[in-house]
VMD Tcl script that draws the C-alpha trace (Angstrom):
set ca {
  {163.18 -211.65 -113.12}
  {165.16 -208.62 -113.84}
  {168.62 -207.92 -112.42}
  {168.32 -205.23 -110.24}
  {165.06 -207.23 -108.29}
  {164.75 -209.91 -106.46}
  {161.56 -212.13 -105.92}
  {160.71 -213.22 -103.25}
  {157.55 -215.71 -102.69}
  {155.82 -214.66 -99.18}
  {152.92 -217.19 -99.26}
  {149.58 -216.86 -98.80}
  {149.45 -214.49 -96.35}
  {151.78 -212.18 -98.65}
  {149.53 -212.59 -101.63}
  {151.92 -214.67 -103.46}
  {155.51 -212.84 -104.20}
  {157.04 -209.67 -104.08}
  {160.11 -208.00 -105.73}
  {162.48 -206.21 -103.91}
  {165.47 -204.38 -105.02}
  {168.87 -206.24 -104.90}
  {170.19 -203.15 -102.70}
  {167.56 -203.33 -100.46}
  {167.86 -202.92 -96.44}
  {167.02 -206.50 -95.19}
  {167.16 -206.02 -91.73}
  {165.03 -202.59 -92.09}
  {162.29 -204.56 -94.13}
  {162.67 -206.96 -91.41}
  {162.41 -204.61 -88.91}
  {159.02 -202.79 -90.40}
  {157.56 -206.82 -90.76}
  {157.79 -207.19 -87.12}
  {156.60 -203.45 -86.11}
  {153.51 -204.41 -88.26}
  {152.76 -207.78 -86.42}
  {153.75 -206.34 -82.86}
  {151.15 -203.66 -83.05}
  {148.58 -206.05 -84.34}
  {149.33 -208.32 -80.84}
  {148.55 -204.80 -79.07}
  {145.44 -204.03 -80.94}
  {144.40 -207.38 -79.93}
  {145.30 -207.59 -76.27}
  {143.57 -204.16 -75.87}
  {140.29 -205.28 -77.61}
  {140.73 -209.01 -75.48}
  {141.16 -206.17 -72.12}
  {138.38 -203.90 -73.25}
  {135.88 -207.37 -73.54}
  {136.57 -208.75 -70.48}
  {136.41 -205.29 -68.76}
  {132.77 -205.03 -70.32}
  {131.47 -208.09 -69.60}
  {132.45 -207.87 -65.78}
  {130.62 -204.83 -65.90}
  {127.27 -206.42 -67.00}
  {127.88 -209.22 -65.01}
  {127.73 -206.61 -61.89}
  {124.90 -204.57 -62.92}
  {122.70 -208.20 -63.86}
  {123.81 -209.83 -60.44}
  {122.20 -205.91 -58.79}
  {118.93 -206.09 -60.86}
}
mol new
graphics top color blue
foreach p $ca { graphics top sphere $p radius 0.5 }
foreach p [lrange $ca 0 end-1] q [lrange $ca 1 end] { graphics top cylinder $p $q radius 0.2 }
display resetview
């Protein structure tokens, strides 16, 4: 470890550690982490919206056939 990083182990789902400088903005890395997993939860309650929307859809047409 040199002195001007830090390493920091992030676990699996980091791919095992990163280094970061020693002057590095915390709380704006922090910030960008969360950004990252809040528009992941939107991509995935638009995709869960745009499922259910479809199957209702078919589910009308099959009940007119």
């Amino acid at each position: 470890m040199s002195k001007d990083k830090i390493t920091i182990n992030t676990g699996d789902a980091g791919k095992g550690e990163s280094e970061i400088a020693k002057e590095a903005n915390t709380e704006e890395l922090e910030e960008r982490a969360l950004s990252v997993f809040s528009s992941e939860r939107n991509e995935d309650i638009t995709a869960l919206v745009l499922s259910l929307i479809t199957t209702f859809i078919v589910l009308i047409f099959t009940k007119w056939m």
